[in-house]
C-alpha positions in Angstrom: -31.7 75.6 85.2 -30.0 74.8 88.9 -29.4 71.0 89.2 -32.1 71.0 92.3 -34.3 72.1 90.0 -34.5 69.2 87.8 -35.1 67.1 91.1 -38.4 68.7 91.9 -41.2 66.4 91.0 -38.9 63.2 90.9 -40.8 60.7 92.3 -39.1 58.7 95.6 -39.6 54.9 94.3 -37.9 52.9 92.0 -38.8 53.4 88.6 -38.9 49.9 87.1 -41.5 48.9 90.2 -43.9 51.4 89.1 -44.4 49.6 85.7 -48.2 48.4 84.9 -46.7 45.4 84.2 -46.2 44.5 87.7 -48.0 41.4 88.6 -50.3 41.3 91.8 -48.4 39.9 95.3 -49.5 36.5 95.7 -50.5 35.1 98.5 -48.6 34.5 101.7 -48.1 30.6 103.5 -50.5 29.7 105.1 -50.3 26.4 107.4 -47.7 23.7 106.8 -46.1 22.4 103.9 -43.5 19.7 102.7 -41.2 19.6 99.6 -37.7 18.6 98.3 -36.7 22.0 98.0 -37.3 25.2 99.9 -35.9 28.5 98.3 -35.9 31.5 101.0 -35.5 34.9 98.8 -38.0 35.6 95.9 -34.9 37.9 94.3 -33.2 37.0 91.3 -30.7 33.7 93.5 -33.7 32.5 94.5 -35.6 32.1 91.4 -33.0 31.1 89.4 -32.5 28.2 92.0 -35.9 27.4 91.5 -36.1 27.6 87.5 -32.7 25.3 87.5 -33.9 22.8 90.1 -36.6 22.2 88.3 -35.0 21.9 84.9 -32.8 19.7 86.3 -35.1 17.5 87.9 -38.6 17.9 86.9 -40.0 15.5 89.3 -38.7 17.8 92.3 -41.0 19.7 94.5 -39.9 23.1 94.8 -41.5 26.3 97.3 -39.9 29.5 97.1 -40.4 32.0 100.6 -40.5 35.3 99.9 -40.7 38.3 102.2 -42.1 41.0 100.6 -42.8 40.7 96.7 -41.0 39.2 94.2 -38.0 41.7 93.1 -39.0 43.9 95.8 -35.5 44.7 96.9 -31.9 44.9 95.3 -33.5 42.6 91.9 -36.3 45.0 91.3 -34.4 48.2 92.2 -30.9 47.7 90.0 -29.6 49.7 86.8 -30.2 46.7 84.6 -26.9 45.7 83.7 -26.6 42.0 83.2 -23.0 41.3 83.0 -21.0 38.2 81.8 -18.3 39.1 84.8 -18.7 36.6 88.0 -15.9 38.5 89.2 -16.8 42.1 89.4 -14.5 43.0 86.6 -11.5 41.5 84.8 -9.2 43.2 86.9 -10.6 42.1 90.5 -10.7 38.5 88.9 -7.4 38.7 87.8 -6.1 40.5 91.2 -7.8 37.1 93.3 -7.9 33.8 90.7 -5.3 34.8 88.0 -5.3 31.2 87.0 -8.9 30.6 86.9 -9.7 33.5 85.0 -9.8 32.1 81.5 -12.6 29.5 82.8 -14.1 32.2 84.9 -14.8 34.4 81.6 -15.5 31.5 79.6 -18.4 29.9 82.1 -19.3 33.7 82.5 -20.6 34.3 78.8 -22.0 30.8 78.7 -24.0 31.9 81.3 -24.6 35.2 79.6 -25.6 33.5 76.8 -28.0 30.8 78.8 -29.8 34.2 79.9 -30.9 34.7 77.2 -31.9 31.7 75.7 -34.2 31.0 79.1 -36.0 34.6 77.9 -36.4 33.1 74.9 -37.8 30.0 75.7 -40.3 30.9 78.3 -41.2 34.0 76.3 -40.4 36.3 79.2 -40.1 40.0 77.4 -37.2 41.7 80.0 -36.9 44.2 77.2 -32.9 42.4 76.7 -30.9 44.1 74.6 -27.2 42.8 73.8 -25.8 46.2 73.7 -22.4 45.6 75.4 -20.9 48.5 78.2 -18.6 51.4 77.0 -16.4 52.2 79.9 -15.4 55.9 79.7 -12.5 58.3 80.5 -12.6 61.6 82.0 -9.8 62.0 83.4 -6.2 61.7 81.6 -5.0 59.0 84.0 -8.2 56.4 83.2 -6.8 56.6 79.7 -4.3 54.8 80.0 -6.1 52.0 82.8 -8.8 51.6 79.9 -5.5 50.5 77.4 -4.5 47.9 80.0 -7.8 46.8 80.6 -8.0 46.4 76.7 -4.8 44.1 76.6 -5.6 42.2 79.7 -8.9 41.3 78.0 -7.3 40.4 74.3 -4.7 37.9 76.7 -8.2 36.4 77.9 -9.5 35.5 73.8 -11.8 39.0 74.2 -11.8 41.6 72.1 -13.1 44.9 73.6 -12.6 47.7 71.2 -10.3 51.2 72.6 -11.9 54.2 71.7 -10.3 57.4 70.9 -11.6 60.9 72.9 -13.2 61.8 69.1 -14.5 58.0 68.5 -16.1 58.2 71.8 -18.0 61.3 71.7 -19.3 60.1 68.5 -20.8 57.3 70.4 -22.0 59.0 72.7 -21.6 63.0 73.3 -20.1 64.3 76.6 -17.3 67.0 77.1 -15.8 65.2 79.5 -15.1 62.2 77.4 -11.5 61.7 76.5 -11.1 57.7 75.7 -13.5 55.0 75.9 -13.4 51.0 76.6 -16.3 49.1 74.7 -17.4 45.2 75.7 -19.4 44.5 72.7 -20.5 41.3 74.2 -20.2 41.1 77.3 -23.4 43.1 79.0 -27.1 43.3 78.2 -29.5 45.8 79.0 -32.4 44.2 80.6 -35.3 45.6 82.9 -34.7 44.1 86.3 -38.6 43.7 87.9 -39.8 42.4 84.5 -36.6 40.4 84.6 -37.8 38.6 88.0 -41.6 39.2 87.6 -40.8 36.5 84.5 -38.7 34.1 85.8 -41.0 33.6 88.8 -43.7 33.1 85.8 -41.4 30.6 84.3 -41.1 29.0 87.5 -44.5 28.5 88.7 -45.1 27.2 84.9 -42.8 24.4 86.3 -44.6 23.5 89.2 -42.9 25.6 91.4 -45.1 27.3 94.3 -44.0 30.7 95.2 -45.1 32.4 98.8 -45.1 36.3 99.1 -45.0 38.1 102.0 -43.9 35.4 103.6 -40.4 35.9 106.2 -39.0 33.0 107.4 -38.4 33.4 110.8 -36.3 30.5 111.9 -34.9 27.1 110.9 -34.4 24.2 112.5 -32.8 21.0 112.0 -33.8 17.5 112.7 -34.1 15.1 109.8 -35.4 17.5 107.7 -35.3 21.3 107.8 -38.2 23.3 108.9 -38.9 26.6 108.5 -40.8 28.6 110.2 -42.9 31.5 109.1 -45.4 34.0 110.9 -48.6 31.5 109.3 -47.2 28.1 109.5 -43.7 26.6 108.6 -42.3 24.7 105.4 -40.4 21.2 106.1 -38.0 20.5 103.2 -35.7 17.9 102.2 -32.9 20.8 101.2 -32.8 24.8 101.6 -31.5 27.4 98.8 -30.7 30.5 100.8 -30.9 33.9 98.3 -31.6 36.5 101.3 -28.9 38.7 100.1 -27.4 40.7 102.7 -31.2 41.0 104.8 -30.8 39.6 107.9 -29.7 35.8 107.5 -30.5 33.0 108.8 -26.9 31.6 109.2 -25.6 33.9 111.7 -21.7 33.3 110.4 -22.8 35.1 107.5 -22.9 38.4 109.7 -19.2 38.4 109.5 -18.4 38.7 106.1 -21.4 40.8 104.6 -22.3 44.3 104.8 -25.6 46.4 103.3 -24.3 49.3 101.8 -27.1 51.6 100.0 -26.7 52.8 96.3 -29.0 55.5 94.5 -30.0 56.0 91.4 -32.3 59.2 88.9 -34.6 58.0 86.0 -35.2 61.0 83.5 -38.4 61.8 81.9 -38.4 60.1 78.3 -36.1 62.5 75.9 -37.4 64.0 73.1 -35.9 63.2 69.4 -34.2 66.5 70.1 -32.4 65.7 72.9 -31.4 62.2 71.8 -29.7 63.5 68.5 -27.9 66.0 70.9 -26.5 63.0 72.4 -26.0 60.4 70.1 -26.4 57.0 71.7 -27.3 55.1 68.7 -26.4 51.7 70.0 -27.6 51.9 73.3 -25.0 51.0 75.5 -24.9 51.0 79.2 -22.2 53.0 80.0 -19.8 53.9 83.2 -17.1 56.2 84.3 -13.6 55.0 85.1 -13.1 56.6 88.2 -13.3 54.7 91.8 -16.5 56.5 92.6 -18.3 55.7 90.0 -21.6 56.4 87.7 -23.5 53.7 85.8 -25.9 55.1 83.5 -28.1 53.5 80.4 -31.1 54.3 78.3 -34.6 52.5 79.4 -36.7 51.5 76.4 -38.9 54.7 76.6 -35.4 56.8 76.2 -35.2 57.7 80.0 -31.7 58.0 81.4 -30.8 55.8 84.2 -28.2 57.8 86.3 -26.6 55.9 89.4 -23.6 54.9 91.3 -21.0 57.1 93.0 -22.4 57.1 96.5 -21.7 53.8 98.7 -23.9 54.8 101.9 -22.9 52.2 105.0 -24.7 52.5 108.3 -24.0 51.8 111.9 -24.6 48.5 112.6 -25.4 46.9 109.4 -28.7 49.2 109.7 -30.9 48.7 106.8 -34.7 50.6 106.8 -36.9 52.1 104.1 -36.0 55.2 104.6 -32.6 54.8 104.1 -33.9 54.9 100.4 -34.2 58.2 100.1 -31.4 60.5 100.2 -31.6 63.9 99.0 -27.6 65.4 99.7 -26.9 61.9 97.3 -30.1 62.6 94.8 -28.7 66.4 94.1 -25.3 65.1 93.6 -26.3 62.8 90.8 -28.2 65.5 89.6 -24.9 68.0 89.4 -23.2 65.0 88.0 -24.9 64.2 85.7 -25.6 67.7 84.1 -21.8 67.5 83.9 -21.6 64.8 81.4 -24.6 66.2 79.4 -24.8 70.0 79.5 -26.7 69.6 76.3 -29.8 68.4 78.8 -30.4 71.0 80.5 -33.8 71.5 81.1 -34.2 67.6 81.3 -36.1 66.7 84.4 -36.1 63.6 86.8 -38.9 61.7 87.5 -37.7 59.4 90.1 -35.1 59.1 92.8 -34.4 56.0 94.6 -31.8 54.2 97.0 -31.9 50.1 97.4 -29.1 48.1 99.6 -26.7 46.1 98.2 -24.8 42.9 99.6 -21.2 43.6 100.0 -18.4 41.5 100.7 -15.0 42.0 100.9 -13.9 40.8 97.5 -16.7 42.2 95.9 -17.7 39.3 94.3 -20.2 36.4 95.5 -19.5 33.8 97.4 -21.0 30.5 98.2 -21.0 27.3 101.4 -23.1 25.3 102.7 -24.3 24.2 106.8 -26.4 21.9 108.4 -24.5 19.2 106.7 -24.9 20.0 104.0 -28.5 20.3 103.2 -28.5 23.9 103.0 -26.8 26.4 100.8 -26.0 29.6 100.0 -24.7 32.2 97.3 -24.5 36.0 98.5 -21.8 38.9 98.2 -22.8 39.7 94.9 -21.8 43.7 95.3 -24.0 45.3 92.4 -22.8 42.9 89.8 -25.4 40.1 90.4 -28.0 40.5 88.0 -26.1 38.3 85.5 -24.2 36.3 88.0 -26.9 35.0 90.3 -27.6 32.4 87.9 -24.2 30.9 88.1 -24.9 31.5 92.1 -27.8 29.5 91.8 -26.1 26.6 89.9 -23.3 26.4 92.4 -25.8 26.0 95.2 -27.8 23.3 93.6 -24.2 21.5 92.8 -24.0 21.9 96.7 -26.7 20.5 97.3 -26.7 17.9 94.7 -29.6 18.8 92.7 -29.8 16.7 89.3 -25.8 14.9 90.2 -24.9 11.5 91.7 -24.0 11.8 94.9 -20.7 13.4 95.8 -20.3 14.3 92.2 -18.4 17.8 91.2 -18.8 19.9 88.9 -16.8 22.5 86.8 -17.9 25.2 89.5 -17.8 23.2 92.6 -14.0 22.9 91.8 -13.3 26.5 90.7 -11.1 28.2 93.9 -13.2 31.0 93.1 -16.2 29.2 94.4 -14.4 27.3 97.0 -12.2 30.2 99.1 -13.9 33.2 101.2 -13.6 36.5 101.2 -11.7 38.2 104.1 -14.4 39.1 106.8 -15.2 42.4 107.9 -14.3 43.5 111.8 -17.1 44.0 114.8 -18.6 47.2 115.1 -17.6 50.0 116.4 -14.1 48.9 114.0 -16.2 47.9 110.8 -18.2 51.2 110.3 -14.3 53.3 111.2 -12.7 50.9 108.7 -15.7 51.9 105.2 -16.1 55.0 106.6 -12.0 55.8 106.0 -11.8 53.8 102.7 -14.7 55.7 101.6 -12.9 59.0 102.2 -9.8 57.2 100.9 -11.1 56.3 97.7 -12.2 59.7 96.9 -9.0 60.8 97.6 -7.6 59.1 95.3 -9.5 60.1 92.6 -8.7 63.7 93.0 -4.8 62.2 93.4 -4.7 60.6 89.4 -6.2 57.3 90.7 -2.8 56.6 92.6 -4.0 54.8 96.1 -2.7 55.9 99.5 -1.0 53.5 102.0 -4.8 52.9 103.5 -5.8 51.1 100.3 -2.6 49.6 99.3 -2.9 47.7 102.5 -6.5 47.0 102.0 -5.2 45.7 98.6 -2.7 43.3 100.1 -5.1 41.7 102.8 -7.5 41.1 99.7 -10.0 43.7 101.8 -12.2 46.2 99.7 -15.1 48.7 99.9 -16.8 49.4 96.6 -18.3 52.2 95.2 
């Protein structure tokens, strides 16, 4: 069967929004409101500012603001890998905060861990399963960068267990397998819209009152923030900002975001067949060592998640709904993908999807506050947020004070990870020049053995970077 083929009757939405389990939008602001707290983004920052402001103070009135639906963009749209990293990776960590790293992984599985002890204690079912990630090698040069990942993570207390081309394949059956890197416990498997569909749950439980469809359309400052909306306006006390890379309301965050768009292929479910063909007993999410990557995972109906490897940036920070839908990307995955698993063919594709992601230059979030301090953010995430927005949330409710004495730190607050910020990007016309010739950089050096070209070397030593 041609690759195209197995594209024909995908469906051009996310999968994980289609489930019946998706709660009704509720209903937009209507008129004018007060409150301590005013949360703009209903995505996974957002309402894990909300969840922790209220555990930390119970007597606070929180609102949440959110545009479309809750988990309507990059929360609801995601592979469902909920990391421990807040770094993007032990290796990006240890490239920018070599010092901090041992408290950055250590708060990192804490927070991990707190996860999934908030699922359990508001009885949200986000299908979580502790499965760890298996990093894989297909070509001879990742082989060796998975052993050096394995020792940089034993010097860090971890203990990530190196996989021979045979042990591998019996974990999972490709060809093009020839070494693997498993993190036992440092990823779940989760499904993202049932992920925030339950924390917003959890938060209205609280007290919290949540607002779809619902853009805030300016702020202003005066001895309290207001908001203002197309219906009426919110006045708060303080202002979590979760917006992601969507147009912000702080216009210095222009400079150092971009929305790149990423695309991923659900499978129909396998059949018992076609799961033994593969192997896959312990469920791991898995992903290929190479720059331009794939992410891929089983759902709990046995679908295959297939994403990654495209990074799409447009002209002018331009983000639009039909930027979702890609087909010269969709029938690449496809190819790919029937790569790694010849033993599929046949296997068909049931949806096809794109969502944006916010992207900074050090690929990991990062976090300030304006309007003296009253409001704060936490954005820059690049695709590893679903875990790490919680720790994003925290640091922005240290920022603001939430739950502390005032002018009290915290353990984050004085992290240099959490203070410094990324390198900005250049204006435009520069800025789309600059991605557009990493991009083709990038893949060059994955047909050159993973060895970078002066391009990225330089990007490397101005701490500048474009993910894939």
């Amino acid at each position: 069967m041609n690759a195209l083929t197995s594209l024909a009757e995908a469906e051009p939405a996310p999968y994980w929004l289609q489930d019946r389990a998706r709660p009704e939008a509720g209903a937009a602001l209507v008129g004018r409101e007060t409150c301590d707290l005013a949360v703009v983004g209903g995505g996974y920052t957002g309402l894990w500012a909300a969840l922790r402001a209220k555990e930390r103070d119970p007597s606070l009135d929180v609102v949440v603001l959110e545009a479309d639906r809750i988990g309507a963009a990059a929360s609801g749209r995601n592979g469902g890998f909920c990391a421990a990293s807040l770094t993007h990776g032990l290796g990006n960590g240890m490239e920018r905060w070599p010092g901090e790293m041992a408290e950055l992984e250590r708060l990192g599985h804490e927070n991990l861990q707190d996860i999934g002890a908030t699922l359990t204690r508001y009885g949200i079912d986000a299908e979580w399963e502790l499965t760890g990630e298996l990093n894989v090698a297909t070509q001879d040069w990742q082989v060796a960068g998975l052993a050096e990942d394995a020792e940089a993570a034993r010097a860090l207390g971890r203990a990530p267990i190196l996989l021979s081309a045979d042990e591998v394949r019996k974990e999972v059956d490709s060809p093009t397998y020839l070494g693997g890197l498993w993190d036992r416990d440092g990823v779940a498997m989760v499904h993202p819209a049932k992920l925030a569909w339950g924390l917003a749950d959890a938060c209205r439980s609280l007290g919290v009152r949540i607002y779809e469809n619902t853009r805030v359309t300016g702020l202003r400052s005066g001895s309290r923030l207001r908001l203002s909306t197309p219906y009426g306006a919110v006045v708060a006390g303080k202002v979590a900002l979760g917006t992601g890379v969507f147009p912000p309301l702080l216009k210095r965050l222009r400079h150092f975001l971009v929305p790149v768009y990423d695309y991923a292929l659900v499978s129909e479910p396998l059949s018992t067949e076609q799961r033994e063909a593969i192997g896959w007993t312990h469920r791991q999410g898995l992903g290929d060592s190479a720059n331009q990557f794939h992410y891929y995972r089983l759902t709990a109906d046995d679908r295959i998640l297939w994403g990654g490897y495209d990074a799409i940036y447009h002209f002018g920070n331009e983000i639009h709904a039909e930027l979702e839908r890609r087909p010269a990307t969709f029938a690449t995955l496809a190819e790919h993908f029937f790569t790694t698993f010849p033993q599929l063919e046949g296997l068909r594709f049931s949806h096809a999807w794109g969502g944006v992601i916010d992207t900074c230059s050090r690929f990991c979030a990062f976090f300030g506050t304006a309007h003296g301090g009253r409001l704060a953010y936490a954005v820059g995430y690049t695709g590893l947020g679903v875990g790490a927005t919680r720790f994003g949330a925290d640091v922005m409710l240290d920022r603001l004070g939430v739950g502390l004495a005032p002018g009290e730190e915290t353990e984050r607050t004085r992290l240099q990870m959490v203070r410094s910020k990324p390198v900005p990007f250049p204006p435009e016309p520069l800025r789309y020049g600059v991605i557009e010739l990493t991009r083709r950089e990038i893949a060059r050096a994955d047909r050159n053995e993973g060895r970078r070209g002066l391009w990225l070397r330089t990007l490397d030593r101005f701490g500048l970077g474009f993910d894939s």
